[in-house]
C-alpha positions in Angstrom: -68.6 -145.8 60.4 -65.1 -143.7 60.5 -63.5 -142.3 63.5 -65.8 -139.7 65.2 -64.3 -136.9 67.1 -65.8 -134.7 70.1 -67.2 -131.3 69.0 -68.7 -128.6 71.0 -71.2 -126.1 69.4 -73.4 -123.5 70.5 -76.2 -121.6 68.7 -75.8 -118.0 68.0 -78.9 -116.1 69.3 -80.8 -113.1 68.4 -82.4 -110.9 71.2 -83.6 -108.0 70.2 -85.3 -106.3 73.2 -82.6 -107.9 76.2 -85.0 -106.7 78.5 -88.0 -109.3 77.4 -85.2 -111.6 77.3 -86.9 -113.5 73.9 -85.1 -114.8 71.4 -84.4 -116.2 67.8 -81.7 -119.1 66.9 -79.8 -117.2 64.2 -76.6 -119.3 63.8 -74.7 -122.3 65.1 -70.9 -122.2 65.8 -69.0 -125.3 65.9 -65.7 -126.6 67.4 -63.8 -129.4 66.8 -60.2 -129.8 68.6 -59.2 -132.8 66.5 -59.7 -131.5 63.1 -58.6 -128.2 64.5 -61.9 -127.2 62.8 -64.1 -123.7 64.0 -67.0 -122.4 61.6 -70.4 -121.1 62.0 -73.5 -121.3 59.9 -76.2 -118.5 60.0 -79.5 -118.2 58.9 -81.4 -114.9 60.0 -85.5 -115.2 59.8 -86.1 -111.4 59.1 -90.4 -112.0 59.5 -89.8 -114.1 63.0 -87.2 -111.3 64.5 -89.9 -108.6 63.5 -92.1 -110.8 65.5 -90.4 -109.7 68.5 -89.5 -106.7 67.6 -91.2 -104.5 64.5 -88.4 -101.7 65.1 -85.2 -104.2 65.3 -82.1 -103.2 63.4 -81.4 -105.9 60.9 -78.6 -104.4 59.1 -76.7 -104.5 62.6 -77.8 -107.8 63.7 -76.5 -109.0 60.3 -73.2 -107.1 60.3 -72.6 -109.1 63.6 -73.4 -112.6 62.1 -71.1 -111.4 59.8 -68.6 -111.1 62.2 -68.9 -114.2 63.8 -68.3 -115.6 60.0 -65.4 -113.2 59.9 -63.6 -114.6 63.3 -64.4 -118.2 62.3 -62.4 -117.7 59.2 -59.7 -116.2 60.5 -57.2 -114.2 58.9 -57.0 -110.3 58.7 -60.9 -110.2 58.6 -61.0 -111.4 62.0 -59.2 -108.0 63.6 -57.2 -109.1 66.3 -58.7 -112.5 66.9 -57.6 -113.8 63.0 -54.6 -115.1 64.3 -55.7 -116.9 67.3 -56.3 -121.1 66.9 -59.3 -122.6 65.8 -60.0 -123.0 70.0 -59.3 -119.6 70.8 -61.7 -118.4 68.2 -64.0 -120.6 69.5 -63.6 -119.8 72.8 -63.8 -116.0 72.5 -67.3 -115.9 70.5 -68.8 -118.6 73.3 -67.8 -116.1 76.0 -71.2 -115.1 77.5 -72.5 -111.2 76.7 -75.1 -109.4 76.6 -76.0 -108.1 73.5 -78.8 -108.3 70.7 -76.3 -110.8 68.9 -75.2 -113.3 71.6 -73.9 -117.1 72.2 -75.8 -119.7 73.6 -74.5 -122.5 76.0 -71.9 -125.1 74.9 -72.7 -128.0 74.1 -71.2 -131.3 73.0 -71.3 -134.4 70.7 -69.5 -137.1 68.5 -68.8 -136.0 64.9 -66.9 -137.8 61.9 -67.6 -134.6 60.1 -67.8 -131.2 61.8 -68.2 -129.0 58.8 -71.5 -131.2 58.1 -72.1 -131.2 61.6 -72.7 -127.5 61.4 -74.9 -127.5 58.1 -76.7 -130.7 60.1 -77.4 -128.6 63.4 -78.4 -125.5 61.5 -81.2 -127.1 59.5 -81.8 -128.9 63.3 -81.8 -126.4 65.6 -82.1 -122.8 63.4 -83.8 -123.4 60.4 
């Protein structure tokens, strides 16, 4: 087995009525300082967010997974926030909030592979 590097990752949540407070795993951003790695994988379950909330706005909830791809990428996508590092990025979508498209807690692991990592904990935890 290779090297394995500490990674932190947090799911990216869907709540659609903040009041009830219920939610859906949508995503899963992950962080890796080593391989100066930051990417997010998303997977929106249209039929379970109805579930919670017949009325929800699913073109807005995907426009801001979208963005959460966009600021992972970086670049001019990203608005102000395309130039920060990899952590920064990180960082700034982990920041708690309260809206329908919202972080999770952090948490943390051993990875040789974050990229896989992310496509591991999404079929895991989302999927």
């Amino acid at each position: 087995m290779g090297a394995r590097d500490v990674f932190e990752y947090a799911l990216v949540r869907v709540v659609p009525r903040i009041e009830r407070g219920e939610m859906i795993n949508a995503g899963v951003l992950v962080y890796c300082r080593a391989k100066a790695y930051v990417g997010v994988r998303v997977h929106l379950d249209e039929t379970r967010l109805r579930c919670l909330d017949a009325d929800v706005d699913v073109a807005g909830v995907r426009a801001a997974l979208r963005g959460y791809q966009e600021v992972c990428a970086g670049g001019e996508d990203a608005g102000q926030a395309g130039g920060d590092d990899p952590g920064r990025r990180f960082r700034w979508l982990t920041a708690p909030r309260s809206t329908v498209v919202q972080p999770g807690p952090i948490h943390t692991g051993l990875t040789a592979d974050p990229e896989g990592e992310a496509d591991r904990l999404l079929a895991l935890l989302v999927r």
